[in-house]
N, C-alpha and C positions, 0 to 999 in steps of 0.2 A: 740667749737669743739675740741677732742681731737690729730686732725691730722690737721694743720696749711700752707697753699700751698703759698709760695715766690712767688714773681710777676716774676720770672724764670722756676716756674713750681718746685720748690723743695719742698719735702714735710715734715714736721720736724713734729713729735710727742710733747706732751706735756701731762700730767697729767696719767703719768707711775704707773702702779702699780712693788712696789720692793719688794723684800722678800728676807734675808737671809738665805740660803739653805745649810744644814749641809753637810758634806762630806760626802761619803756612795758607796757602790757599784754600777756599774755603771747601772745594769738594774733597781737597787730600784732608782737610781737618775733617771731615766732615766722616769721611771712610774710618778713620783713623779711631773717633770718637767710637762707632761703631763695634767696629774690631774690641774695643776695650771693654764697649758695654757686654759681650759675648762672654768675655772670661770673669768680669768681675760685677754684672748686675746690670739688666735692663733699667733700673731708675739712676737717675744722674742730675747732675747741678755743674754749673761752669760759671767760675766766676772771674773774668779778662784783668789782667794787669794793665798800664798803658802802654807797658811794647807789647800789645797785642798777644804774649804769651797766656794760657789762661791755667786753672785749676781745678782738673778733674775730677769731680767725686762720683764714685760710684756704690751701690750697694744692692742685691738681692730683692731688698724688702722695700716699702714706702713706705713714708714718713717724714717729721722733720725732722732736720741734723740736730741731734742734741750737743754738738761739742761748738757749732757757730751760734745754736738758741743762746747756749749759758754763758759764752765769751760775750755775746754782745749784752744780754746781760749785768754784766759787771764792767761793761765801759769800756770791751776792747782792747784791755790791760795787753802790753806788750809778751810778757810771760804769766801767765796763770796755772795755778792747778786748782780744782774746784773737785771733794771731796764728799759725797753725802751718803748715809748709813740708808739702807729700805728697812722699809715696816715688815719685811718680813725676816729681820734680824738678823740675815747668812750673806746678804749682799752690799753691796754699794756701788754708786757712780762715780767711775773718774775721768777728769776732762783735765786732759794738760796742753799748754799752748806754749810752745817756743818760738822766740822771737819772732810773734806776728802771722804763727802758722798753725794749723790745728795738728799736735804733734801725736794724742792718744785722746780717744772718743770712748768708753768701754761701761760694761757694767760684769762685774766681775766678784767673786767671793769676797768678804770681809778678810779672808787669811792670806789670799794674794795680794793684797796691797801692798808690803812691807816691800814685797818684789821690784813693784812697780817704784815704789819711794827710795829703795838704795838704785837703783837703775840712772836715777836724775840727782846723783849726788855729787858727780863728776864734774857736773855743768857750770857754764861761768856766770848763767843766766840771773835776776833777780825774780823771784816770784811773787806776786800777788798771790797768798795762800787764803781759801776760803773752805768753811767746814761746817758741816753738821750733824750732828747725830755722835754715834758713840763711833767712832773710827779712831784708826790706831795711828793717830797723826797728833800733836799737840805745838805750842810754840816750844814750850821746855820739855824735855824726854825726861820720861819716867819709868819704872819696872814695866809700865804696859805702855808706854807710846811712845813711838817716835817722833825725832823731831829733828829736821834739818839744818846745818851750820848757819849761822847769823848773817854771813857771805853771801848766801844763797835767798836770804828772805829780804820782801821787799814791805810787805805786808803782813799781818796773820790775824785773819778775821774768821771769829766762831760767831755764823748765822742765830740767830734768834728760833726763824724760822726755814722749812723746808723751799729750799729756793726752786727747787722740780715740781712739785704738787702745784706752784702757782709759777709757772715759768711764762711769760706769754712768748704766743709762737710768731713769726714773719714768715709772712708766705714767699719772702724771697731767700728764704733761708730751708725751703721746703726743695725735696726731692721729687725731678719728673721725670714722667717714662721718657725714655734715652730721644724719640723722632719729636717729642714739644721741647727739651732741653736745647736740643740742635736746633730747631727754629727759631730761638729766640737769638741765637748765636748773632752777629752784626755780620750779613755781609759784603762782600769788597765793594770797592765805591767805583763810580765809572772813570776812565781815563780823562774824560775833561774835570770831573773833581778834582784828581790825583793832579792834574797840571796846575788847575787854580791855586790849591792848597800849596803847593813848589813854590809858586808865585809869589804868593803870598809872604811863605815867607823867608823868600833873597829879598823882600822890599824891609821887612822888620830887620834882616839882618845888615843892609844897608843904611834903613836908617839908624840903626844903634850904633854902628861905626861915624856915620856924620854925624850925631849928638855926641859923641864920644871927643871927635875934635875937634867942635865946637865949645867945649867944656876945658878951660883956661886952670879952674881949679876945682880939687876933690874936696868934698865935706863928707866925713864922717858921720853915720848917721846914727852908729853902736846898734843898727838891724841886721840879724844875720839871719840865712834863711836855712830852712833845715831841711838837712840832706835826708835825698828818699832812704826811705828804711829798708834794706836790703831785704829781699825775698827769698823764703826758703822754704820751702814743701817741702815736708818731711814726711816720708810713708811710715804710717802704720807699724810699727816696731813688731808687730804679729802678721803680718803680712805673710812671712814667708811659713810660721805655724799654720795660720786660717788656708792658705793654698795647700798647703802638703796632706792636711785632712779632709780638706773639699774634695776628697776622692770615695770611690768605689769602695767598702769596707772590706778588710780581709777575710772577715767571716763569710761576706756574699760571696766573695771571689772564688775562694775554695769550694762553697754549696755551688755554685754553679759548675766549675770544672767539675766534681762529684757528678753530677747529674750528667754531665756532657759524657765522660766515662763510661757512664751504666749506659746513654743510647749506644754508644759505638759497639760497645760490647755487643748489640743486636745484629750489626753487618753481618749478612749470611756470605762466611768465605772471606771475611777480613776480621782482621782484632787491631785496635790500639797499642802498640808499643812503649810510647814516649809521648812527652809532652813536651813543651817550653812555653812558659808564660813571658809577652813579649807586650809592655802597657795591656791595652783593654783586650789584647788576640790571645786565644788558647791554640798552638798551634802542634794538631796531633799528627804523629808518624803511625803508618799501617802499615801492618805484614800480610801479605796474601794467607791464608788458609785454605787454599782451592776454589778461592774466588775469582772472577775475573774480570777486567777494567769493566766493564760495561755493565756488569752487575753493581760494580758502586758508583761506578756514575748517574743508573739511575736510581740508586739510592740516597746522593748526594743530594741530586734535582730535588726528590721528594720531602728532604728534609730543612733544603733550602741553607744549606751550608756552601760554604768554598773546597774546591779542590784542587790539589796543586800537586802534578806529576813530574818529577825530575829524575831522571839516570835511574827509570825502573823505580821509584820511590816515591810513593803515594802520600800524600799530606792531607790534612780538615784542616779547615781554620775557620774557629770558630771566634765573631766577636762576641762580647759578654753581655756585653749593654746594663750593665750594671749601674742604677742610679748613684749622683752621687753623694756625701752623706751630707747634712746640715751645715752650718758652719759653726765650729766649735763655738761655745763661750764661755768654757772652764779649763785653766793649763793645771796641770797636775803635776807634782815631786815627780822628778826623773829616777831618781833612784828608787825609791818604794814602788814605780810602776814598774822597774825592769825586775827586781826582787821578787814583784806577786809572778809576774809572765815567766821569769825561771825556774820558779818553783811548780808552775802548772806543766813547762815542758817537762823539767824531769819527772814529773807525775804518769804524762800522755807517755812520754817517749824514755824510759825508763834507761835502754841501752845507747841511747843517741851520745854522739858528744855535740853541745853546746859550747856556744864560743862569746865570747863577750866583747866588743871594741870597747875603743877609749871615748869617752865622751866628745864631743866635737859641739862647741861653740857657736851659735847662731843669732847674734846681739842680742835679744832678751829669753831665748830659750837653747835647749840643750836636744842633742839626739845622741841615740847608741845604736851599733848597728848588732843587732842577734843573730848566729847564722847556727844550721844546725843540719845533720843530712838524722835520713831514716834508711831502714832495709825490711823489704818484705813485711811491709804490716797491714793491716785491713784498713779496707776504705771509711769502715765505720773508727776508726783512731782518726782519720784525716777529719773526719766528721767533728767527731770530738775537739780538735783543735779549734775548728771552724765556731765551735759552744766558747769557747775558752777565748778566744780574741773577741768576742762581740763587745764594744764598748772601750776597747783599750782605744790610748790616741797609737794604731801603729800601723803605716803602711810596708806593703807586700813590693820590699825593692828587686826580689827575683825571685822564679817557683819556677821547680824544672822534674821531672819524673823523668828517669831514665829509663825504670821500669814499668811495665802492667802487664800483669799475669794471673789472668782469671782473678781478678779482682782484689791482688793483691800488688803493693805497690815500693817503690824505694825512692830516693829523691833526696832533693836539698831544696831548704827555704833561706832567703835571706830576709831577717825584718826590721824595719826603720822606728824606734822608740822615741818619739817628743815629748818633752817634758819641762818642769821649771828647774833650775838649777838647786841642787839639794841644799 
């Protein structure tokens, strides 16, 4: 789950969507903000650089951010990873920070971790490593733990005690609904400020040039000042997993075309031909049966559908409105899920041929694409299917029925498999 509740009733966020958000004026920042709260969470936090660029976080659920609670924390450290086991012995939290940016926020299985720890082995980073509990991390690797090149560590501290159970929280570290976030935003200042402040300062940089040549000689003073630390928001390394399954599951997808099927089958004087699933639109082709237009138009009206008449060619288009699913927080073996879901189609679809792509790379997780057609089989097989996806991570990249005939059906599915790298 995205939103994590302390055995005190605290609720801490985890698996944040971030975005870097250019400076701009304040109504187009302000739109802007909005627009993002839409796709990735009414609750938000913004935290301003000094070029006025700022750091969007957003998330679904309320709470405080648990990956700024546990950095600040431990001092801020430029790179961290902070690792602890739960009491319920199948999970853990991990919070990693690259160079000064919250790079992964998560609470994820005890067996994904390893994932997550060769993923940051590449890095040139130093880490502050911090641990608790029995997790599969150690200074020196052993038959059961891993442990990262000496390059890479900057620190390696095993906690005493649970740094989560007693985390204290800051309430500017806390997520708000998206219209008090925006409020508290700074904004623009008036034109006689903006001149003052000009003013101001051509006169410092005036006078720094005349103390400059009134200064006959340099002394060295061996103070040097330290340069800003570069800024780097780094999204979410699941980002593009947690979007691709924040969709409409394939199991509803298919029950509801199913059910949209058996109404139409009702048109007195039309039938269903064909289908094409087009994103969230079911968009059916009708054949007359000695119906006529005006008979499904006010059939249409009645049932509160779309109809679309081209060159003597009647169409429904229905959309699905299908909720969409939770937002993952388990990634699974890519391989072992493509192996269960092929074994269930040659089960369903006994004479299909199935087709398997190449795995295709998505910086910390992997897809395959399934494609498969079927011919004349009953709606209760499509049903079945619809049993058989529930739960898999796998979106519906295209559904097409070329045929339907009296309730039997032919077609091609194509399906999108996410998984961990095997």
């Amino acid at each position: 789950m995205p939103q994590i509740l302390r055995h005190d009733g605290v609720p801490f966020v985890v698996y944040t969507y971030r975005e870097l958000v250019t400076a701009k004026k304040y109504n187009l920042l302000k739109r802007e903000l909005e627009m993002l709260a839409r796709e990735h969470g009414a609750n938000a936090r913004f935290y301003i650089y000094p070029d006025g660029d700022l750091e969007a976080i957003f998330s679904q659920e309320e709470g405080y951010l648990l990956g700024e609670n546990i950095w600040q924390h431990f001092g801020n450290p430029a790179n961290l990873i902070y690792c602890e086991a739960l009491a319920d012995g199948e999970n853990a939290l991990l919070v990693v920070v690259k160079q000064g940016s919250i790079y992964l926020d998560s609470q994820l299985p005890l067996i994904n971790l390893l994932d997550e720890f060769f993923n940051l082995i590449g890095d040139e980073n130093q880490y502050d490593i911090y641990v608790y509990g029995d997790v599969p991390l150690a200074e020196t690797a052993t038959e059961e733990k891993f442990a990262f090149d000496a390059g890479l560590v900057n620190s390696f501290n095993v906690l005493e005690s649970s740094a989560y159970l007693t985390l204290e929280t800051d309430e500017t570290l806390k997520l708000l609904p998206i219209d008090k976030a925006i409020d508290e935003l700074p904004r623009q200042k008036s034109n006689l400020f903006k001149i003052a402040v000009v003013l101001i300062f051509l006169f410092a940089i005036g006078y720094g040039i005349w103390s400059t040549l009134q200064t006959k000689t340099q002394i060295s003073t061996g103070i040097t000042t330290q340069p800003n630390q570069t800024r780097q928001v780094t999204q979410n390394p699941y980002a593009g997993y947690i979007k691709a399954l924040q969709t409409p599951a394939p199991s509803e997808q298919l029950r509801t075309i199913l059910a949209r099927i058996k109404t139409l089958l009702t048109i007195p004087g039309w039938t269903p031909v064909q289908m094409n699933l087009k994103g969230q639109s079911a968009i059916f082709d009708l054949q007359g049966v000695g119906g006529n237009t005006a008979l499904l138009m006010g059939w249409v009206k009645e049932k509160k559908a779309d109809l679309e008449i081209k060159n003597s060619k009647a169409s429904i288009i229905y959309t699905l409105n299908i909720p969409s699913r939770t937002r993952p927080t388990n990634i699974y073996n890519l391989r072992d899920t493509v192996s269960m879901l092929y074994d269930a189609l040659a089960e369903i679809f006994p004479e299909s041929n199935v087709s398997i792509g190449k795995p295709e790379k998505h910086q910390v997780y992997n897809s395959v694409i399934i494609k498969f057609s079927f011919n004349d089989v009953s709606m209760q097989i499509l049903a079945l299917l619809a049993d058989e996806l529930k739960g898999f991570p796998v979106v519906i990249n295209a559904f097409s029925l070329n045929q339907i005939d009296h309730g039997m059906v032919s077609g091609n599915i194509e399906l999108e498999i996410l998984g961990a790298e095997a």
